[in-house]
C-alpha positions in Angstrom: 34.8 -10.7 5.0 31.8 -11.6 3.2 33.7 -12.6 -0.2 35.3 -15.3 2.7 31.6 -16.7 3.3 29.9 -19.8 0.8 26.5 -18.4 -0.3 25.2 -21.5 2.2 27.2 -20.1 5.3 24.3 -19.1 7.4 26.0 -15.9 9.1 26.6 -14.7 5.5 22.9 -12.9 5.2 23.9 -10.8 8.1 27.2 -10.2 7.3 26.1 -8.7 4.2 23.2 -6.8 5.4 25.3 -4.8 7.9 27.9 -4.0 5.1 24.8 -2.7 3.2 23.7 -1.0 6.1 27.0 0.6 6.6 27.2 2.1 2.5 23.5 3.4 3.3 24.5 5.0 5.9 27.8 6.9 3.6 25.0 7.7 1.0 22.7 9.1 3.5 25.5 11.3 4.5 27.4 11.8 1.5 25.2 11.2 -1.0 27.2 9.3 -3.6 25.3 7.6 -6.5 28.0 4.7 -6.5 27.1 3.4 -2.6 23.2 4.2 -3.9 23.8 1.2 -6.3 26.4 -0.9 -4.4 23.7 -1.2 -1.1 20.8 -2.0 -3.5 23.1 -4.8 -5.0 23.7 -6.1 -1.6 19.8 -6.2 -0.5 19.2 -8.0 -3.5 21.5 -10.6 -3.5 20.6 -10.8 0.2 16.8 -11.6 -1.1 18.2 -13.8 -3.2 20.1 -16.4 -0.9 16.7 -16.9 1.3 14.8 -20.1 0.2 11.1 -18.3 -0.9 9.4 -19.8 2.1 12.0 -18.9 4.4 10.5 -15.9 7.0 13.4 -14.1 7.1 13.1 -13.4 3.1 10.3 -11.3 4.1 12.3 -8.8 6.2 14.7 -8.3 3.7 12.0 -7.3 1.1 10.7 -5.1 3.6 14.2 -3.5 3.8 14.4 -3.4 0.7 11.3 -1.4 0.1 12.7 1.1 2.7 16.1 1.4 1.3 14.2 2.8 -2.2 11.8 5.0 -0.3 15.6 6.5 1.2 16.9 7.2 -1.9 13.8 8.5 -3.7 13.3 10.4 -0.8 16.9 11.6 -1.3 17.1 12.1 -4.9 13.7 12.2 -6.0 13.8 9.6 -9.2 10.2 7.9 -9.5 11.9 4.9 -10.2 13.2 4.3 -6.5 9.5 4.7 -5.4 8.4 2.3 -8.1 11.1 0.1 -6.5 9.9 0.5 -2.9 6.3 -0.6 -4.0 7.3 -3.4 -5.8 9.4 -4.5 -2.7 6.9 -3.6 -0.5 4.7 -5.9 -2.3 6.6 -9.1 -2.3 6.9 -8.7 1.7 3.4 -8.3 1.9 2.9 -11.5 -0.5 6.0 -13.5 1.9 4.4 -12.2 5.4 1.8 -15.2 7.1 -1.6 -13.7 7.3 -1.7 -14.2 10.8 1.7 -12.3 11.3 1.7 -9.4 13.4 3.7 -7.4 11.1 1.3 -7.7 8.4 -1.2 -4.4 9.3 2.2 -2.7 9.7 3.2 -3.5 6.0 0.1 -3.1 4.9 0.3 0.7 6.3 3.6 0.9 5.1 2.6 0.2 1.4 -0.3 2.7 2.0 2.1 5.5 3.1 4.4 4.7 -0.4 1.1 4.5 -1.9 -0.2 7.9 -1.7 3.5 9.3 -2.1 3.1 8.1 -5.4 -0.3 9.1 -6.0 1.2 12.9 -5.8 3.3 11.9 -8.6 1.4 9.6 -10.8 1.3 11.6 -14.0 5.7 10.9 -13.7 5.3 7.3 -13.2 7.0 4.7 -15.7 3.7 2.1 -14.9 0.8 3.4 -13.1 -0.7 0.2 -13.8 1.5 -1.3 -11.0 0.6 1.5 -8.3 -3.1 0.1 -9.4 -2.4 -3.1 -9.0 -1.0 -2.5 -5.8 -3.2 -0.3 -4.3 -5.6 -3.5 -5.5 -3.9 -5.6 -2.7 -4.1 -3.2 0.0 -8.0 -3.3 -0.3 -8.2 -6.8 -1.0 -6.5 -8.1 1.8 -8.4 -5.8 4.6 -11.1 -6.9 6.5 -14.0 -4.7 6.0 -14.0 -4.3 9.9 -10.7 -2.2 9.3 -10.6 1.1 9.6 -8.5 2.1 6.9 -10.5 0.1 4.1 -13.1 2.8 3.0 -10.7 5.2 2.6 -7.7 2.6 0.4 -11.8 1.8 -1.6 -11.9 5.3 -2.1 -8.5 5.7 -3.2 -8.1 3.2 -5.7 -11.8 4.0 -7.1 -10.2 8.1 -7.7 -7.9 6.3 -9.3 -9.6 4.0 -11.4 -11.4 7.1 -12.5 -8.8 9.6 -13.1 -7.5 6.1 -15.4 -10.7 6.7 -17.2 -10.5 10.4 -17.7 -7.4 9.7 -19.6 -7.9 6.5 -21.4 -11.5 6.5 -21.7 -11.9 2.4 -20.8 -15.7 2.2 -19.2 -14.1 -0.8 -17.2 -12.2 1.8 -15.3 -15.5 3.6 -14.6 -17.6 0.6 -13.4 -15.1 -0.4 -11.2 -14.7 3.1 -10.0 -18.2 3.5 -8.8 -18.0 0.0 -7.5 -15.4 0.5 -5.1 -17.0 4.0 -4.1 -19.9 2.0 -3.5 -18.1 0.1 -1.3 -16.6 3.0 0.4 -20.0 4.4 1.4 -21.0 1.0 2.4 -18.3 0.3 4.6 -19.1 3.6 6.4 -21.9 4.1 9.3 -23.7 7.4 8.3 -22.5 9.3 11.3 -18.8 8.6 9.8 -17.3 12.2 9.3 -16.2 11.1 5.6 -19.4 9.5 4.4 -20.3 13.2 3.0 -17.1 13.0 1.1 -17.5 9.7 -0.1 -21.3 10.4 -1.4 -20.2 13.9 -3.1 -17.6 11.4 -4.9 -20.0 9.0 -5.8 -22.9 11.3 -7.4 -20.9 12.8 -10.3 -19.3 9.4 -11.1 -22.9 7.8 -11.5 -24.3 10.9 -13.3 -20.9 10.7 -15.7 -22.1 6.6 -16.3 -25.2 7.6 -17.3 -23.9 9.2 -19.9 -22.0 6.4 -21.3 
């Protein structure tokens, strides 16, 4: 039916995202690689047809995202996580700031976040799980909750980066986002201990550099 639809036809979007739906739902059952890269196809050229400033681009980027979690949750290649960030990223980028989905994204990237944390050593570019977890912590408010703890994540990573490569940019911006971490805390917070244990060794290790 949807090889019957122009690309402008506006029911073709839909069309196309419940035939993608449907192969999911064979792989997710069957688990054949062919309707693993037939759906993806189908998202993609789904994102495609939106207009970049259209809202509804946004939701299928977000499916996107969780279509890769699926299948790297299914088959375990890195790769389909590195996809699900990346996708989870551009629906974070096309989402309003004032949208009420954004927190939800936002804690949705978090959650891909730190699966991929366990698995960094196997990742193809760590430098994009840096960059995102970057845009998680830049775009909360320092009122949120979950900001100290995305600081201290992405400064554990920054230095584990330096541990390996050595690049004294990685440390000072380490310790300045544990800074911030401890900052963003009251000292009756249960993890301001934690945070200040964290920070101690990493100033004592820039002293000595």
């Amino acid at each position: 039916a949807s090889e019957l639809l122009v690309d402008t036809d506006t029911s073709k979007p839909n069309v196309l995202i419940g035939l993608g739906n449907a192969i999911l739902a064979r792989f997710q059952r069957l688990g054949e690689q062919d309707d693993h890269s037939t759906s993806m196809s189908i998202y993609r050229y789904v994102a495609d047809l939106m207009p970049n400033d259209h809202l509804e681009r946004f939701t299928y980027a977000r499916g996107l995202a969780a279509t890769s979690r699926t299948y790297f949750e299914r088959l375990g290649k890195l790769e389909y996580l590195e996809d699900a960030i990346t996708f989870q990223c551009l629906a974070i980028e096309l989402i309003p700031g004032d949208h009420c989905y954004r927190a939800l994204c936002l804690n949705e990237l978090g959650t891909l976040l730190r699966r991929c944390y366990e698995h960094l050593d196997g990742l193809n570019d760590p430098e994009r799980y840096i960059a995102c977890m970057r845009v998680i912590v830049g775009a909360l408010k320092d009122e949120h909750p979950q900001k100290p703890r995305s600081s201290q994540h992405l400064a554990q990573t920054l230095l584990a980066r330096f541990k390996r490569l050595g690049d004294i940019r990685d440390l000072d911006d380490s310790i300045f986002h544990q800074r911030r971490a401890v900052e963003l805390v009251s000292d009756s917070h249960p993890d301001k201990p934690a945070y200040l244990s964290h920070l101690a060794p990493s100033l004592r290790l820039r002293s000595e550099h």
